[in-house]
C-alpha positions in Angstrom: -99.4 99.3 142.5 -99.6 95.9 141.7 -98.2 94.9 138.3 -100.0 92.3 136.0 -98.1 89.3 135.1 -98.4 88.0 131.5 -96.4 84.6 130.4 -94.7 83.7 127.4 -96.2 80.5 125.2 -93.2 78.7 126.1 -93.4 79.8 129.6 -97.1 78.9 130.2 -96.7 75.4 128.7 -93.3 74.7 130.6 -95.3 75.5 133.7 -98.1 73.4 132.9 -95.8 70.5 131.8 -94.1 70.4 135.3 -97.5 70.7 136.6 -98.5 67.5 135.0 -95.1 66.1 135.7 -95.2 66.2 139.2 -98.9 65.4 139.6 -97.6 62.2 137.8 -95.2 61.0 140.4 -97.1 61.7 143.5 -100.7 62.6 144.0 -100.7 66.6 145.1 -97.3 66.9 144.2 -98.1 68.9 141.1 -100.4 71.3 142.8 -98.0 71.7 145.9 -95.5 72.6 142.8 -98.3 74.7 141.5 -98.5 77.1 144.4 -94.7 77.3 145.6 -94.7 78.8 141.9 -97.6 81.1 142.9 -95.5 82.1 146.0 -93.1 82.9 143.8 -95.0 85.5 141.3 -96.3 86.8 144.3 -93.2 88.0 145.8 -92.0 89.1 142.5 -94.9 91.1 142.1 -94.4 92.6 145.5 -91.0 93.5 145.1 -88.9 92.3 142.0 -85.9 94.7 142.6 -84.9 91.9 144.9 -83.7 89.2 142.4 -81.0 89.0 140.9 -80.3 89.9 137.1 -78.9 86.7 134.7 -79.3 89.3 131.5 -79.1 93.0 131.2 -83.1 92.7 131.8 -84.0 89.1 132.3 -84.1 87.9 136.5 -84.4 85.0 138.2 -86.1 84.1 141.0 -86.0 80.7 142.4 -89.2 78.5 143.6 -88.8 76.6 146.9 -88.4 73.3 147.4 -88.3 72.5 143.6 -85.4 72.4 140.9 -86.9 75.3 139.0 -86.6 79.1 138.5 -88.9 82.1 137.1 -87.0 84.2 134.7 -88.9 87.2 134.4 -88.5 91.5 133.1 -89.9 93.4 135.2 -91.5 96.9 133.4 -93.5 99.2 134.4 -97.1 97.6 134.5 -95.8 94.2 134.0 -93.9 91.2 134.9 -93.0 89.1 131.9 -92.7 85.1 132.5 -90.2 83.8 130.2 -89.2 80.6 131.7 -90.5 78.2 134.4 -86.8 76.8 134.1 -86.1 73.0 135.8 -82.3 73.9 137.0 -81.5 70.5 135.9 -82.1 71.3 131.9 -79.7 72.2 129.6 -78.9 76.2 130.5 -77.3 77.0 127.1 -81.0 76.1 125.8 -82.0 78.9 128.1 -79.5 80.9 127.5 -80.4 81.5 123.7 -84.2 82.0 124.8 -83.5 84.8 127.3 -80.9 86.8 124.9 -83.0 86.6 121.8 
């Protein structure tokens, strides 16, 4: 079964921002960034039992060749996106999204 993956507002426009970010710097770079973070939902989707927990329920799962990390639950039917997180941001910032 393949679960659905839904993002948070914050989420959605962090990931978009980082989109635009990169695109900005170097032509392509923003949709090479794009689809390492497609890589990424896809192996969470395949098999999120394999990242590591940074809450009780909240996991992280890092996207290659970039600065930045998914945080994600993983339930039943769905993976939740909560943060397309740039590693180099403040983590307390992070911190007080994911243990709301």
């Amino acid at each position: 079964m393949t679960r659905l993956i839904g993002f948070a507002g914050p989420a959605r426009l962090e990931l978009l921002d980082a989109i635009s970010f990169y695109e900005a710097q170097q032509a392509g770079l923003g949709l090479r960034f794009e689809a390492q973070v497609d890589a990424t939902l896809r192996r969470i989707q395949s098999d999120p039992t394999i990242f590591r927990f940074v809450t009780a329920t909240v996991q992280k799962a890092r996207i290659h060749k970039f600065p930045h990390s998914v945080y994600f639950v993983a339930l039943p039917d769905i993976i939740g996106v909560l943060a397309v997180y740039d590693g180099r941001r403040d983590p307390d910032a992070l911190r007080k999204r994911l243990t709301r």
